[in-house]
N, C-alpha and C positions, 0 to 999 in steps of 0.2 A: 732389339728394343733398347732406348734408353735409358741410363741409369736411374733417371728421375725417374719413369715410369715405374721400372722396374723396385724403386724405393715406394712409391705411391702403390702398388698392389700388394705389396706387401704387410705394409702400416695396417690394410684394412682388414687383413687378419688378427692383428693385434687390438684393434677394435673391437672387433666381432664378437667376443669375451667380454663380460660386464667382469667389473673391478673387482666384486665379491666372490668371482668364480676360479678368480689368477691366482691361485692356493700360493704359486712359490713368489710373487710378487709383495704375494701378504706374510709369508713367510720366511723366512732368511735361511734359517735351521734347516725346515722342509726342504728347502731347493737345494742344500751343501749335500743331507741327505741323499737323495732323487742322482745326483753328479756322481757321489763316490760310487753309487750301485752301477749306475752308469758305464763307470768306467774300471770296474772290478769285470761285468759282464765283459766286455768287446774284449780285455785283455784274457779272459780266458783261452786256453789253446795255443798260443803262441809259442813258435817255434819249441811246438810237440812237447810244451810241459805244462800241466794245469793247475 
């Protein structure tokens, strides 16, 4: 698959969400929030210390 195509299926997911529903879009705060928990979780464990 092309990369166009490949940008074109994608977009329509991004559509598919009305504007009022994209919480971190509308929110700055919320989505910094949503990233640091993000990335507290995945780094738990890591090389056997938590």
């Amino acid at each position: 698959m092309d990369l166009e195509r490949q940008r074109e299926i994608a977009s329509k997911g991004g559509r598919s969400v009305p504007a009022e529903k994209r919480s971190f879009s509308q929110d700055r705060e919320l989505a910094s929030t949503a990233g640091r928990k993000g990335g507290q979780a995945t780094g738990t464990g890591r090389d056997g210390a938590e």
